[in-house]
C-alpha positions in Angstrom: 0.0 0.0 0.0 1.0 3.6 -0.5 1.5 5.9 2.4 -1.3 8.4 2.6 -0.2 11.6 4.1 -2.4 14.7 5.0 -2.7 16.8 2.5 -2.7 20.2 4.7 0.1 19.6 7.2 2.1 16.3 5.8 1.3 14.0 8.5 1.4 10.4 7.9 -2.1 9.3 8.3 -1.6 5.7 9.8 -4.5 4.6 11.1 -8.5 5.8 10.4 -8.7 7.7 13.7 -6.6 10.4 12.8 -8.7 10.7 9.7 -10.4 14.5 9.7 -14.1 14.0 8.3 -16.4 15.4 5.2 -19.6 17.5 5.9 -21.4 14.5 5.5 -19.4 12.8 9.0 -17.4 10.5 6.4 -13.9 10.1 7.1 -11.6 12.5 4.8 -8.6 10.4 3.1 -7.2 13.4 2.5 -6.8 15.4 5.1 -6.4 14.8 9.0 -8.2 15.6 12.0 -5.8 18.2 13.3 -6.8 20.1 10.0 -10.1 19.4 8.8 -13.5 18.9 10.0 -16.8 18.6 8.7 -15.6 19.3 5.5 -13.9 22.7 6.6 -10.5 23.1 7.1 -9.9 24.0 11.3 -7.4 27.1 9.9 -9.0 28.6 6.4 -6.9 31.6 6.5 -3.5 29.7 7.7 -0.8 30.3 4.8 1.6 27.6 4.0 4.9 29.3 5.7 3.0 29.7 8.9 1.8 25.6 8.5 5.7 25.3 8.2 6.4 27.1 11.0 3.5 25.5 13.1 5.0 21.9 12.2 8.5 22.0 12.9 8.1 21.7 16.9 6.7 18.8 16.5 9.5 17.4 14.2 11.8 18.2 16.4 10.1 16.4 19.4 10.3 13.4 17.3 14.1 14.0 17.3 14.9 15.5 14.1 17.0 18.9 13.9 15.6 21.9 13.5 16.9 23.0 9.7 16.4 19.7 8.4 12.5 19.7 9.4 12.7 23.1 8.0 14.0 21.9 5.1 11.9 18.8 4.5 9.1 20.9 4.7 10.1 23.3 2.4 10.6 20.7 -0.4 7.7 18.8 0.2 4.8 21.0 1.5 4.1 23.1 -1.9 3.3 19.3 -3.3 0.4 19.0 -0.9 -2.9 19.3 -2.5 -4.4 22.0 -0.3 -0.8 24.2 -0.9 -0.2 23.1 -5.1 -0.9 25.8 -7.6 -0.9 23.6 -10.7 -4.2 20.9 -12.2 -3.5 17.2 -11.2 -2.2 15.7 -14.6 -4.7 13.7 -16.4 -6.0 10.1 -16.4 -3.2 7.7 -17.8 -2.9 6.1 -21.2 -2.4 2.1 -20.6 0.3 1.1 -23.0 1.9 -2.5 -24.2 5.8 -1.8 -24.4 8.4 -4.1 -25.8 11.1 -5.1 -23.2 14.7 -2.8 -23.5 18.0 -2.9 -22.6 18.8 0.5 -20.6 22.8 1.9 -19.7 23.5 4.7 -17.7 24.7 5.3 -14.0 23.2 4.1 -11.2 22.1 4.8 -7.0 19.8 2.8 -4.5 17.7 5.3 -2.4 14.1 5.1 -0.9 11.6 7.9 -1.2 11.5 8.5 2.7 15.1 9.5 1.8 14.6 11.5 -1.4 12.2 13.4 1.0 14.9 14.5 3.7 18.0 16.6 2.9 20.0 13.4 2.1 18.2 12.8 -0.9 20.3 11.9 -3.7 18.4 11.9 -7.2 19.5 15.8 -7.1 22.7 15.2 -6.7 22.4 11.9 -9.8 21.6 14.8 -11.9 23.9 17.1 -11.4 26.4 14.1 -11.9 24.6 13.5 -15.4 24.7 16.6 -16.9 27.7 18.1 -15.7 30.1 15.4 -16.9 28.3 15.0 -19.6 27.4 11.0 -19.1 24.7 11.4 -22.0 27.6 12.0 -24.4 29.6 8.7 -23.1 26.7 6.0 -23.8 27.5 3.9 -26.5 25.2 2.7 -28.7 21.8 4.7 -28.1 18.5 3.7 -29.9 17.8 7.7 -29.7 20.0 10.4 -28.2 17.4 13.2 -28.0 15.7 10.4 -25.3 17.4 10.7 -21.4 15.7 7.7 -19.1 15.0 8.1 -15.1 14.6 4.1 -14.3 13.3 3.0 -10.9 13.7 -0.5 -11.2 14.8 -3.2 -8.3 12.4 -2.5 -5.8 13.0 -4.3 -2.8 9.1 -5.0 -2.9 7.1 -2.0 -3.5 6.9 2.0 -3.0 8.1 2.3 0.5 11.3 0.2 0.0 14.3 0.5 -1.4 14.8 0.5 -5.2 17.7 1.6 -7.7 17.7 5.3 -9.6 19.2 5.1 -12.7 19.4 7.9 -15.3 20.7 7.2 -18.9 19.3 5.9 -22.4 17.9 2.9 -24.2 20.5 1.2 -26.2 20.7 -1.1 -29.1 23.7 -3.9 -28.1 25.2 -3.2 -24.6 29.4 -2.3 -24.7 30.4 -4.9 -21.9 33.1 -2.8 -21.3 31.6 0.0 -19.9 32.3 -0.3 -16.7 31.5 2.7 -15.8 28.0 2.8 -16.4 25.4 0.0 -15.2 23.6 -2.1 -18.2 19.8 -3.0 -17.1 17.3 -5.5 -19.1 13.0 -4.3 -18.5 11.1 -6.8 -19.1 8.1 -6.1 -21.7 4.9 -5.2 -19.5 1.8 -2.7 -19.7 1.9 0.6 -18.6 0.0 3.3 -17.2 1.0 6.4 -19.0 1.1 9.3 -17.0 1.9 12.6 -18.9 3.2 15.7 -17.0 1.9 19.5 -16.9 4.2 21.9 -18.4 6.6 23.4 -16.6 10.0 23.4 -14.6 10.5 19.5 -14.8 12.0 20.0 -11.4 8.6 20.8 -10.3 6.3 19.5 -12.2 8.0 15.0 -11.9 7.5 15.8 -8.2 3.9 16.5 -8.3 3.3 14.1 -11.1 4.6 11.3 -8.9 2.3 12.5 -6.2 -0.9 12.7 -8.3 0.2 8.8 -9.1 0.6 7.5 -6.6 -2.7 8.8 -4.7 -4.4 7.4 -8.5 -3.3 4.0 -7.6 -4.7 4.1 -4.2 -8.0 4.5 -5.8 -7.7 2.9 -9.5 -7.8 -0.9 -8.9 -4.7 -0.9 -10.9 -1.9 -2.9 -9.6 1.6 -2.0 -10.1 4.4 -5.0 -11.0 7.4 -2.6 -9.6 9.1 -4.5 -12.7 10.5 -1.5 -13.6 9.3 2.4 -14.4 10.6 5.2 -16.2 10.4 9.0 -16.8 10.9 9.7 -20.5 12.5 13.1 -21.7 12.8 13.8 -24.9 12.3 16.5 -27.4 9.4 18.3 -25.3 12.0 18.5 -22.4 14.6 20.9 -24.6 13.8 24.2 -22.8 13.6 22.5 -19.2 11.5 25.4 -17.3 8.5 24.5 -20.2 9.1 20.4 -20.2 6.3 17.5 -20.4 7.6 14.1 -19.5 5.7 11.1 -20.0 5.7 8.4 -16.5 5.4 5.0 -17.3 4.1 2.9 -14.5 5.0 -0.7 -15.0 1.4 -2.5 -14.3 0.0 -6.2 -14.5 
């Protein structure tokens, strides 16, 4: 199952009795009880730096520091819903896709990490594009394409898994030693296409929006591998659209 967290204040929401509730008295899956009751939220004219500010205590009772609640915060509060400024993307396309051979260089993380300021898909990134590893991968079925694999999940979205960013390629260089080679299996997917804008902004949110459409869908992910595909629409990166391909069974 996916972790649901309040979409007001971030709170993991556990267990049904810190659901908040809907005008009607039916438990909110959205938002918690601290926030929201009877379909109203407790604070309506509360801005999103003062629901910071108003979280971090309690961060910090748990143990964590003081600058890296603040900074957790700041990265993943604008994502909430009540907080985002941009639509939810739109219903996916369900795809058949041939298997592939991908190359490229490789981390393992979780996203409980990726959330905190020891995240290190920012850091893949810079790696990426400022030594130019693009460049160095022999053998590419389409150079304008860059790949963001999540592929080797320990067993499903709250465990471990590897990030790899590089290309599709046509016969692997055994050789490159530098660079880790990775066969994906042919599957269906769930096609999940982006809203324009600053792909650092806009892949978070995507993710987000999918993973709260699987909680409700039916659909069952395979965690066989998925992607994010770049390609020509991401060439001016603050206007990019980038297709998410769920693997699915």
């Amino acid at each position: 199952m996916n972790q649901v967290f309040c979409q007001s204040c971030g709170m993991p929401m556990k267990e049904s009795s810190v659901f908040g509730t809907e005008l009607t008295g039916e438990k909110s899956k959205e938002f918690c009880l601290y926030c929201y009751e009877n379909g109203e939220f407790k604070q309506p004219n509360m801005t999103m730096e003062e629901m910071i500010q108003f979280c971090i205590p309690f961060m910090v009772e748990e143990g964590m520091k003081e600058d890296e609640a603040l900074t957790i915060l700041q990265k993943s509060m604008p994502y909430l819903k009540r907080w985002r400024k941009s639509e939810p993307i739109s219903e996916p396309k369900i795809v058949l896709k041939d298997g592939f051979t991908f190359m490229g260089i490789n981390t393992r993380t979780t996203n409980a990490i990726e959330a905190t300021p020891e995240g290190v898909i920012p850091s893949m990134w810079e790696k990426y594009y400022t030594q130019q590893i693009g460049a160095q991968i022999p053998n590419q079925v389409n150079p304008q394409h860059t790949i963001a694999l999540y592929s080797n999940y320990e067993s499903d979205v709250s465990s471990e898994y590897d990030f790899s960013i590089g290309t599709q390629v046509e016969e692997p260089n055994q050789s490159s030693n530098d660079f880790v080679i990775k066969t994906i299996p042919a599957s269906n997917y769930a096609v999940f296409t982006t809203n324009q804008g600053k792909f650092t902004e806009i892949v978070p949110m995507a993710w987000i929006d999918i993973w709260k459409w699987f909680e409700t869908s039916g659909v069952e992910r395979t965690y066989t591998g998925d992607f994010e595909l770049y390609d020509e629409r991401c060439v001016d990166p603050d206007q990019a659209v980038v297709d998410i391909y769920i693997a699915i069974k």
